[in-house]
RODO-2510 file (C-alpha; in nm, 4 decimals, decimal comma):
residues 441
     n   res          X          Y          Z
     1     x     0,0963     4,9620     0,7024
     2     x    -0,0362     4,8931     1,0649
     3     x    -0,2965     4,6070     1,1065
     4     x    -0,5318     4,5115     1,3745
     5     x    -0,5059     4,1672     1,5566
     6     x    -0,7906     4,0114     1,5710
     7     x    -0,9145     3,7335     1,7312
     8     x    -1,2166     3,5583     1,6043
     9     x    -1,2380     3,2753     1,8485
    10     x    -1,5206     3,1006     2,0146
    11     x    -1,7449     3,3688     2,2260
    12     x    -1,7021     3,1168     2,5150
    13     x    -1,3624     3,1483     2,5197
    14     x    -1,2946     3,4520     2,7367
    15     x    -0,8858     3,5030     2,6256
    16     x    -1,0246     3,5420     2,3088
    17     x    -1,2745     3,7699     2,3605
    18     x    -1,0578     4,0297     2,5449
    19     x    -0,8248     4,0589     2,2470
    20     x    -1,1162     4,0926     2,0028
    21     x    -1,2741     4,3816     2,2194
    22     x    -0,9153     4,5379     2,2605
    23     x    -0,8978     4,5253     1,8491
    24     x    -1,2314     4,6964     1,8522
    25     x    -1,0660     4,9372     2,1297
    26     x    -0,7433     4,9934     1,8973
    27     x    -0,9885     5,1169     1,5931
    28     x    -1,1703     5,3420     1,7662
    29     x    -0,8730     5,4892     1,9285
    30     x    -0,7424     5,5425     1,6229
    31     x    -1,0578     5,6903     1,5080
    32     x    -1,0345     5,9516     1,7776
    33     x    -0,6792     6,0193     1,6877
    34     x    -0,7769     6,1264     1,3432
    35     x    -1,0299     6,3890     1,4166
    36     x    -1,3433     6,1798     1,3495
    37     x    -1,6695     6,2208     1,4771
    38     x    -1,8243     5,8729     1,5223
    39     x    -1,9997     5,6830     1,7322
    40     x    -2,1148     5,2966     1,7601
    41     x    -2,4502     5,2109     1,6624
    42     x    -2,5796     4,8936     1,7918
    43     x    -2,3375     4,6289     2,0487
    44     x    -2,1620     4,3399     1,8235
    45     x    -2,2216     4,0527     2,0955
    46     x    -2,0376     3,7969     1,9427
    47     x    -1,9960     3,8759     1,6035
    48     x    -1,7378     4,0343     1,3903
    49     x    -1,9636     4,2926     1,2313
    50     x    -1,9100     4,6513     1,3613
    51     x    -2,1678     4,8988     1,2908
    52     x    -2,0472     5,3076     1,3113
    53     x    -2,1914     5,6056     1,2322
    54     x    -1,9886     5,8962     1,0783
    55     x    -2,0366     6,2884     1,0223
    56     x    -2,0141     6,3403     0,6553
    57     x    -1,7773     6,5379     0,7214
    58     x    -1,5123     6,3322     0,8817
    59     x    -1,6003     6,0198     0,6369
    60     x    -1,2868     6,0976     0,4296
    61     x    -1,0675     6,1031     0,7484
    62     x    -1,2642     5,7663     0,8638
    63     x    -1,1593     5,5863     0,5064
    64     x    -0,8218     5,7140     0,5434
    65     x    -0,7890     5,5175     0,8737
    66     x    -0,9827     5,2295     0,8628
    67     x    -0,7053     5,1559     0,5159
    68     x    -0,4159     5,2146     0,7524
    69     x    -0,5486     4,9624     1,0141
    70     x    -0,5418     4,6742     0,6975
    71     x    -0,9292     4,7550     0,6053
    72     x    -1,0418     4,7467     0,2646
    73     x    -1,4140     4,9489     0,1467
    74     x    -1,6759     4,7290    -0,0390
    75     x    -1,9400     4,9904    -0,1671
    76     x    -2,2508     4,8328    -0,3246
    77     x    -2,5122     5,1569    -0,5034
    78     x    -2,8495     5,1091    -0,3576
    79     x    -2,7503     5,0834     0,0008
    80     x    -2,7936     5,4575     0,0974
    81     x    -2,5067     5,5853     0,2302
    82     x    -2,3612     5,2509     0,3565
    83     x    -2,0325     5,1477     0,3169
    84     x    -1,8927     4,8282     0,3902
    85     x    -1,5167     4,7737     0,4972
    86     x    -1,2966     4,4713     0,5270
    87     x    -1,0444     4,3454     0,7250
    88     x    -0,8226     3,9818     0,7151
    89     x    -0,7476     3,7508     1,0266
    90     x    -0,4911     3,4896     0,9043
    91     x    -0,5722     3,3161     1,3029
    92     x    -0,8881     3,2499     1,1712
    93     x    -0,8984     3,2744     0,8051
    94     x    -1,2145     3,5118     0,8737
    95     x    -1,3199     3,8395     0,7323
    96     x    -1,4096     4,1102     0,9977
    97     x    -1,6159     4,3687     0,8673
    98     x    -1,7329     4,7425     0,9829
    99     x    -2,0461     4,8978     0,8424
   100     x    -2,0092     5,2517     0,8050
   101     x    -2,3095     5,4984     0,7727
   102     x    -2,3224     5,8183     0,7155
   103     x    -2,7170     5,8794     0,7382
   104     x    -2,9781     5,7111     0,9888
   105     x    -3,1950     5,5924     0,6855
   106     x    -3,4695     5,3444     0,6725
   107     x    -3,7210     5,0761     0,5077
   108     x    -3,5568     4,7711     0,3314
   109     x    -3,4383     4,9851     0,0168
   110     x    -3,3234     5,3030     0,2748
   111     x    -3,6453     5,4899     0,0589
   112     x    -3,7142     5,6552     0,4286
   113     x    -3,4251     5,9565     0,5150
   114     x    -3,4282     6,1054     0,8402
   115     x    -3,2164     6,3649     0,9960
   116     x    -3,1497     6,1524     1,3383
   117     x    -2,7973     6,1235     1,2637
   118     x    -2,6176     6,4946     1,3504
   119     x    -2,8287     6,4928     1,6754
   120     x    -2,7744     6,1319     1,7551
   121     x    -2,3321     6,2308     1,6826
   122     x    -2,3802     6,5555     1,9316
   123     x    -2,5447     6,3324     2,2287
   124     x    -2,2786     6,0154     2,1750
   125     x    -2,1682     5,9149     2,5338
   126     x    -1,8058     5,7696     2,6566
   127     x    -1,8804     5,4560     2,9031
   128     x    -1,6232     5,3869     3,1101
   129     x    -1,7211     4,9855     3,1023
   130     x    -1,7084     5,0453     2,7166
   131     x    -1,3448     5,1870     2,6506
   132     x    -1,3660     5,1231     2,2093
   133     x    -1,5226     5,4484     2,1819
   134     x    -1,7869     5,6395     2,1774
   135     x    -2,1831     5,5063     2,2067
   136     x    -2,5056     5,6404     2,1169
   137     x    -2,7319     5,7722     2,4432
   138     x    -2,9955     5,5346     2,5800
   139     x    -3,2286     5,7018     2,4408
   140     x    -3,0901     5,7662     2,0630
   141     x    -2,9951     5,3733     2,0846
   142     x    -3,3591     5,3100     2,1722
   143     x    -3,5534     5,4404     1,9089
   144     x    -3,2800     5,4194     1,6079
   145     x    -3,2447     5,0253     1,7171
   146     x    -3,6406     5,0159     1,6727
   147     x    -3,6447     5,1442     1,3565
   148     x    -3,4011     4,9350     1,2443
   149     x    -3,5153     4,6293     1,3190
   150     x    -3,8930     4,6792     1,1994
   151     x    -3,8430     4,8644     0,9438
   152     x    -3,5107     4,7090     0,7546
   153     x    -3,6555     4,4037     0,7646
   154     x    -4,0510     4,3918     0,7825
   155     x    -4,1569     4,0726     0,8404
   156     x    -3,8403     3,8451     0,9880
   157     x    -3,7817     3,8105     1,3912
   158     x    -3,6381     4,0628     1,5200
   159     x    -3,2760     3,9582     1,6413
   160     x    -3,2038     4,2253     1,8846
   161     x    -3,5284     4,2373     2,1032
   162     x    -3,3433     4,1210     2,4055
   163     x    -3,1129     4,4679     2,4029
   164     x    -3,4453     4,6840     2,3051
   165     x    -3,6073     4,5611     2,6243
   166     x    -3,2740     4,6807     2,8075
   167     x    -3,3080     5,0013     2,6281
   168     x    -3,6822     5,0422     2,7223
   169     x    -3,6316     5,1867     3,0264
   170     x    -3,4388     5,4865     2,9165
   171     x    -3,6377     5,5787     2,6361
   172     x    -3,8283     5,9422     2,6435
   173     x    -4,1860     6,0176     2,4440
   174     x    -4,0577     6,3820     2,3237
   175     x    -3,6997     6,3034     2,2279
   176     x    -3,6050     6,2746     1,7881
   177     x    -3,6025     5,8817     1,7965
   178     x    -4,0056     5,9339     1,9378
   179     x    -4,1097     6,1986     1,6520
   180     x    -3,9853     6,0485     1,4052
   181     x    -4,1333     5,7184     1,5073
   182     x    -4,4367     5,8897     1,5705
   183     x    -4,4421     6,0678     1,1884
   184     x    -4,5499     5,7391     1,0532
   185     x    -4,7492     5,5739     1,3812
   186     x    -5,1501     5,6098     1,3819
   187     x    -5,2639     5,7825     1,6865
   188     x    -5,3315     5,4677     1,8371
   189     x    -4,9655     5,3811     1,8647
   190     x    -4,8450     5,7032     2,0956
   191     x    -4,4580     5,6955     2,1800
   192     x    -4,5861     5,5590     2,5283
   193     x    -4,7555     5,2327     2,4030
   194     x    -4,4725     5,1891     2,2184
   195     x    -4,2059     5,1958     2,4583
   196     x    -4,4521     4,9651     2,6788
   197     x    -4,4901     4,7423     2,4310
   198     x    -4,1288     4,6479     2,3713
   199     x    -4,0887     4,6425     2,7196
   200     x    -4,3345     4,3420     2,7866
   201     x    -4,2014     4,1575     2,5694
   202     x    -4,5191     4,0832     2,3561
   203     x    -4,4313     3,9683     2,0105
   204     x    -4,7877     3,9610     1,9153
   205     x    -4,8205     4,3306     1,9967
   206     x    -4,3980     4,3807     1,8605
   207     x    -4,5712     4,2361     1,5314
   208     x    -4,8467     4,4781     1,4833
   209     x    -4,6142     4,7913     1,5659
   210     x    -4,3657     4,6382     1,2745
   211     x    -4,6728     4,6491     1,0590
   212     x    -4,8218     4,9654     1,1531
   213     x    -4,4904     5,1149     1,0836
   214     x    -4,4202     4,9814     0,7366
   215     x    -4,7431     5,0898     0,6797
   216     x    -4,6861     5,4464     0,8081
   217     x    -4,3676     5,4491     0,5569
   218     x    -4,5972     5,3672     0,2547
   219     x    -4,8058     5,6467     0,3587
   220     x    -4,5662     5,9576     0,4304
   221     x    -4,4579     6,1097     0,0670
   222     x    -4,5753     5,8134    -0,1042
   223     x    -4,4465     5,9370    -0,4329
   224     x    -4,0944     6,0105    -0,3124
   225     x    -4,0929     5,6445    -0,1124
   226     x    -4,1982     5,5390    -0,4530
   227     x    -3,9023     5,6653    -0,6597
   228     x    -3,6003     5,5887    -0,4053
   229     x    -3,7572     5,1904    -0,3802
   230     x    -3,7558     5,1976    -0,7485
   231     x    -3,4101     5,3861    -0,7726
   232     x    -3,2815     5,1414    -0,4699
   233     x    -3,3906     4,7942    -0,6846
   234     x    -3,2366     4,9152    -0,9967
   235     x    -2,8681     4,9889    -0,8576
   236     x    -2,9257     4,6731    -0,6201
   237     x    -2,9959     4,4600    -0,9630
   238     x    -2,7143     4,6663    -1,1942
   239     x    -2,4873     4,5782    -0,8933
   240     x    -2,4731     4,2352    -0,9518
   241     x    -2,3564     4,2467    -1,2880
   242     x    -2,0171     4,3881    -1,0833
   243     x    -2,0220     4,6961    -1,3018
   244     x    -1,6586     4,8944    -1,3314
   245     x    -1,5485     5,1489    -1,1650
   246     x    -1,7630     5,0898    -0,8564
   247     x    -1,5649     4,8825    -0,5900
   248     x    -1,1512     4,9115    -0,6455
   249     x    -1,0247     4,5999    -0,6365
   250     x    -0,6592     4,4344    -0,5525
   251     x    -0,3882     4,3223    -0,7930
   252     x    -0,1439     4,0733    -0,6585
   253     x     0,1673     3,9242    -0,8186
   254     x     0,2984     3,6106    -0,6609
   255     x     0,7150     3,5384    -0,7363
   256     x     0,9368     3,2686    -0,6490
   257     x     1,1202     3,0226    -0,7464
   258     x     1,0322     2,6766    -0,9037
   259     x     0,8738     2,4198    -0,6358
   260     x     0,7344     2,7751    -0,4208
   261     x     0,3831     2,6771    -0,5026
   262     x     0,2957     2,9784    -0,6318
   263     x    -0,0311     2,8239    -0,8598
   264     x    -0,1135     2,5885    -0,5632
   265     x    -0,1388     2,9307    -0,3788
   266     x    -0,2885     3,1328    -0,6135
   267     x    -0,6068     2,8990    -0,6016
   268     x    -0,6197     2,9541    -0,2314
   269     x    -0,5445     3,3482    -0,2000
   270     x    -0,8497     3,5308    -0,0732
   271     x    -1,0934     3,2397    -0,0656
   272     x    -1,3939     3,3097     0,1464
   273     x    -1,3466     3,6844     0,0719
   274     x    -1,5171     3,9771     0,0017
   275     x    -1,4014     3,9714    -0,3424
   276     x    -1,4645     3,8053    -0,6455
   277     x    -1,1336     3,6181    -0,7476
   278     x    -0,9607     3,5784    -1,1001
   279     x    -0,5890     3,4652    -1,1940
   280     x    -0,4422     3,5655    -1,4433
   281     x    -0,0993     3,3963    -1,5863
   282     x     0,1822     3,6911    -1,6724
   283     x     0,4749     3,4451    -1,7207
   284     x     0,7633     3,5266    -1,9259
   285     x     0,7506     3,2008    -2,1661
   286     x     0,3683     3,1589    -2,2732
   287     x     0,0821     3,0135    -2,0752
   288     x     0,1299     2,7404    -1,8085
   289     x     0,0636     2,4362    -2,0848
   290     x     0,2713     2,6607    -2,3355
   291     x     0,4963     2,3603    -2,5127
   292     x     0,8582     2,4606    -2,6724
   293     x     0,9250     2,3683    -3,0133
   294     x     1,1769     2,1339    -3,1291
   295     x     1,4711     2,2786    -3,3718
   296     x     1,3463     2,3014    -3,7414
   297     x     0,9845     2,4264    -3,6936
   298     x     0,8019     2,6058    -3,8974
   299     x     0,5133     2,8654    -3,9437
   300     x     0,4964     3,1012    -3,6934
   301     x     0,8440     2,9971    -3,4961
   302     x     1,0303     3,0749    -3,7996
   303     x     0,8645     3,3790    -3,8203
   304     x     0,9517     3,4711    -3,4754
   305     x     1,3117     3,4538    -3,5900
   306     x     1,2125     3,8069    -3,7341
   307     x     1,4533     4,0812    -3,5309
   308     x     1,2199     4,2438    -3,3008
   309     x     0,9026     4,0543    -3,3668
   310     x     0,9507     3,8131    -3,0913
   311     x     0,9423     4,0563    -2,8358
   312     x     0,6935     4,2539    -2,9739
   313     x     0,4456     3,9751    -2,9780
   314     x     0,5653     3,8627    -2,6144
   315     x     0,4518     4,2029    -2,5150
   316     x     0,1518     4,1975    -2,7032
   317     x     0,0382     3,9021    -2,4774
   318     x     0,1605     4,0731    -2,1602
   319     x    -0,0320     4,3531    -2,2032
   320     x    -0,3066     4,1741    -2,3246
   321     x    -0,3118     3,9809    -1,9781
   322     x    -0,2427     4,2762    -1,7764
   323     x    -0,5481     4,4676    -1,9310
   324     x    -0,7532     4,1665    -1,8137
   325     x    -0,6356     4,1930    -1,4637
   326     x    -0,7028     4,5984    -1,4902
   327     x    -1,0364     4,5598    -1,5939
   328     x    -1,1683     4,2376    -1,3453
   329     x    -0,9843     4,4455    -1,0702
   330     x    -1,1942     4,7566    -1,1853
   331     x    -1,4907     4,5944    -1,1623
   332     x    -1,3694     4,5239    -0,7733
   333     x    -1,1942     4,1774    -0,7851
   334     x    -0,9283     4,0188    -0,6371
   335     x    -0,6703     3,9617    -0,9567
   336     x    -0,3818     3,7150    -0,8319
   337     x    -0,1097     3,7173    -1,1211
   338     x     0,0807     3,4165    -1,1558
   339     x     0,4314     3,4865    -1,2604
   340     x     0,4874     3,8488    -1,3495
   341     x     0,7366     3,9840    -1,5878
   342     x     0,9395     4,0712    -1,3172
   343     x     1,0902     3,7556    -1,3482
   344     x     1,3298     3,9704    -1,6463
   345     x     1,4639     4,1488    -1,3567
   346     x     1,5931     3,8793    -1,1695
   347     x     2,0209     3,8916    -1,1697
   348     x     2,0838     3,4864    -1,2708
   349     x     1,9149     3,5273    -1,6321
   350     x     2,0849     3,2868    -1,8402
   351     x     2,3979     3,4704    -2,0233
   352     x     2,2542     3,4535    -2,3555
   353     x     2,0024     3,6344    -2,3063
   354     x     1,9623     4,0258    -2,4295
   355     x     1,9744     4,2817    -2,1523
   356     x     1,8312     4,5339    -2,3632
   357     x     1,5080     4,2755    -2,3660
   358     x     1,5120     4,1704    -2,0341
   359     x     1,4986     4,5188    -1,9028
   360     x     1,1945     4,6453    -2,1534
   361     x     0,9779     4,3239    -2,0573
   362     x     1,0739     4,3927    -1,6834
   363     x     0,9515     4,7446    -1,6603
   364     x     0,6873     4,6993    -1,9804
   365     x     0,3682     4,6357    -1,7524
   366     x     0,2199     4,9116    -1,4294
   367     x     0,3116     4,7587    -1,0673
   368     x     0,0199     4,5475    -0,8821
   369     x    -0,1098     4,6853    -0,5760
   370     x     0,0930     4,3850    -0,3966
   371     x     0,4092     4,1641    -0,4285
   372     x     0,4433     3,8650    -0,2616
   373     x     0,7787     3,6582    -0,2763
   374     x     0,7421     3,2795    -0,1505
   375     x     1,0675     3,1611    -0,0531
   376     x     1,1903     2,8440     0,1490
   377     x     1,4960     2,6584     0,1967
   378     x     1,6622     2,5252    -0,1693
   379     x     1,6400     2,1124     0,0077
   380     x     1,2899     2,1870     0,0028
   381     x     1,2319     2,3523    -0,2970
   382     x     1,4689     2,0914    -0,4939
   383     x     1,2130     1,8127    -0,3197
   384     x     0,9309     1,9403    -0,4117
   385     x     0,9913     2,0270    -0,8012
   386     x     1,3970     1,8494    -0,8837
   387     x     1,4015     1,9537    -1,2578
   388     x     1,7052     2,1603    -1,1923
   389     x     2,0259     2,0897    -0,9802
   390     x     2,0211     2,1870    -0,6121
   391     x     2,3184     2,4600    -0,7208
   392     x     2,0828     2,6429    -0,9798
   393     x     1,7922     2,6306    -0,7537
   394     x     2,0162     2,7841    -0,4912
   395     x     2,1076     3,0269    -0,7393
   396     x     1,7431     3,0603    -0,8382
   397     x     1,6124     3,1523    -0,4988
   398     x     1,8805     3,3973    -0,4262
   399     x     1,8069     3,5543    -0,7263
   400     x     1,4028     3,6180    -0,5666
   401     x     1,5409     3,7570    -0,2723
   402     x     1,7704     4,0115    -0,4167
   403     x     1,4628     4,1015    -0,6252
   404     x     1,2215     4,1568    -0,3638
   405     x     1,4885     4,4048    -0,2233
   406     x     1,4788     4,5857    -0,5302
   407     x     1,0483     4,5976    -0,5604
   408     x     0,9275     4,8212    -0,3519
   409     x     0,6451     4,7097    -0,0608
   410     x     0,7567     4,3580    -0,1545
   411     x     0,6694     4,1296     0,0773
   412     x     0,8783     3,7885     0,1344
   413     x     0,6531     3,4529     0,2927
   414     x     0,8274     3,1600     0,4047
   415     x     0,6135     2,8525     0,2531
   416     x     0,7997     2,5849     0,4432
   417     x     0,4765     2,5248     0,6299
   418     x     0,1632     2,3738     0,5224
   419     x    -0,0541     2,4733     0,2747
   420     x    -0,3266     2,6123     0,3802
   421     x    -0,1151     2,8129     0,7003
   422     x     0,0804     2,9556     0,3735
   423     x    -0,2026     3,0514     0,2279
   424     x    -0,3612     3,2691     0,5011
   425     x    -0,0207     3,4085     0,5862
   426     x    -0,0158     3,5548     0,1393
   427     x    -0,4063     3,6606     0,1728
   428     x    -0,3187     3,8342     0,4411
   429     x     0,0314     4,0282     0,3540
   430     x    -0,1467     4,1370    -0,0022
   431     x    -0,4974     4,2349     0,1635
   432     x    -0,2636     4,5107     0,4197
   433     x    -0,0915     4,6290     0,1440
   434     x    -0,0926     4,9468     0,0721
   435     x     0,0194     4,9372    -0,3032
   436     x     0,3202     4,9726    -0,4127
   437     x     0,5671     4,7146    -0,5752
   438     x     0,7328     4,9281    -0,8403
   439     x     1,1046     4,9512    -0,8619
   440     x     1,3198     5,0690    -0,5778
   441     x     1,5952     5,1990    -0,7965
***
């Protein structure tokens, strides 16, 4: 899978600038490559936040590449038709996102639907100063920037009155943006007086048109504003609950051998994220304070010595983890499994054991979305965790190797380097991946 470098650096820092714009650049190019008509809303000064807007009808074409470039969608219901995607900088440990729309809806619960958006997509302009794609017209980026800012959220300071003052100038009294401004303005607040009015800069008289607009929404088909503010609050408030089947989330098995870190890691992987995290332990050999008992007990490790019933309970708990990774990462969380049971694949299983068992409890559970193999030198390993000789941790980490040439879209990290540097590097290998991790062969 192909991933975008990105550079979240200080906006004073010009280097770093230039690479973020030519990331930006690199998406919408690919964008274009796909077939999809888009354009870019509203300028991301220094943020990471991108803001498009899609035809409908290239939106499955604009998911399709925006997952290829290392992006992953966060939908939340009750957000019209926005859709929120994802990306990973390990540079930074940041999360660049791009807000997709498909609609130019507005109010704070999107209860106000317009049809701006096709006409806004047919009069998009290429700026030769601006190479990341396509941009709405002057005039479109006037009056939709308006309406965003007063009406999404009545009441604050408007952040982008700087750039609406820059628009100003450009803005026409007949064009959409104007009529359907004008739908919900009194007579007293004629496309004219409001175009001078945001050019002067008054935030007295900016305050008022917020108001008379809000108002205006109240006003026009009060009983259908009603019912898609009441609609909007009830997904927003069932949303929280994270309810399944909503958001996909990730599954991610970490392997390696003894002294790799892999729990140290797990408790870092995809902190700061868009996802809710959960780990879940999938070891061979019980839970990680699971405690082996001496020769001569009883109960239910003499019952264990029952042919079969061993491994039957083993995968009873195996499944019985992996079902609680399935459903967290259905209701769209990161699930990091500690130890898998692909550990039973690994080629320097000690002699007594079956075959026959390893090989059902190494193909017994579905593949993650993501593998990730630590590995490091055996001196270091052997340092950091010497229960075993240096020999069978050798033999140990060759073993992990040879696996993660057998699982496909396995990914190997080198964890010789500090902890936190590790964990970026993990976060972002599983966030790019693009599933996988079955079997080769």
């Amino acid at each position: 899978m192909t991933s975008v470098d990105f550079d979240t650096a200080p906006a004073g820092n010009d280097a770093a600038a230039s690479r973020r714009s030519d990331a930006y650049a690199a998406i919408g190019a690919a964008l274009d490559r796909a077939g999809v008509s888009w354009c870019r809303l509203r300028e991301r000064g220094d943020s990471d936040e991108d803001d498009l807007l899609v035809a409908p009808a290239s939106l499955a074409a604009a998911r399709w590449t925006l997952s290829g470039l290392g992006f992953r969608e966060r939908r939340h219901p009750g957000h019209g038709s926005h859709r929120a995607f994802f990306g990973y900088d390990p540079v930074t440990d940041g999360w660049p996102k791009i807000d997709v729309v498909t609609a130019l809806d507005y109010g704070r619960w999107q209860e106000w639907r317009t049809t701006l958006a096709a006409g806004c997509l047919e009069r998009r302009e290429r700026r030769s100063d601006q190479p990341d794609g396509p941009w709405l017209a002057p005039d479109d980026a006037f009056w939709t920037l308006l309406l965003h800012e007063l009406l999404d959220r009545p009441g604050t300071a408007q952040r982008r009155l700087d750039r609406l003052r820059m628009l100003a100038p450009a803005a026409r009294v007949d064009s959409p943006g104007a009529l359907a401004a004008g739908a919900m303005l009194p007579r007293t607040w004629p496309p004219d007086r409001v175009i001078a009015t945001i050019a002067t800069g008054d935030a007295a008289a900016i305050d008022l048109l917020g108001r008379a607009l809000v108002t205006g929404l109240g006003r026009r088909r009060p009983f259908e504003v009603r019912r898609r503010r009441a609609a909007a609050r009830v997904l927003r408030r069932l949303d929280r609950f994270d309810p399944p089947f909503v958001r996909r989330g990730l599954t991610v098995a970490l392997l390696g051998p003894d002294g790799a870190g892999k729990s140290s890691l797990a408790a870092r992987l995809g902190q700061g994220g868009p996802m809710p995290r959960r780990t879940v332990y999938l070891g061979l050999y019980g839970g990680p304070r699971h405690v082996t008992r001496q020769p001569g007990a009883t109960g239910r490790a003499a019952r264990s010595r029952v042919p079969g019933l061993g491994l039957a309970r083993r995968l009873a708990a195996m499944w019985r983890g992996w079902l609680v990774g399935w459903w967290q990462a259905r209701r769209g969380r990161l699930v990091i499994f500690d130890r898998h049971p692909y550990d039973a694949r690994l080629a320097d299983r000690p002699a007594g054991s079956s075959r026959l068992r390893r090989a059902i409890l190494g193909h017994a559970l579905p593949a993650p979305d993501a593998v990730v193999v630590l590995d490091a030198p055996a001196e270091l390993l052997y340092a950091r965790k010497p229960e075993h000789p240096i020999e069978r941790v050798q033999a140990q980490r060759a073993a992990y190797l040879d696996l993660a040439s057998r699982l496909r879209g396995a990914v190997i990290v080198d964890v010789t380097g500090p902890l936190d540097d590790v964990a970026r590097t993990v976060t972002a290998a599983a966030w790019s991946s693009g599933g996988g991790g079955g079997a080769g062969s």
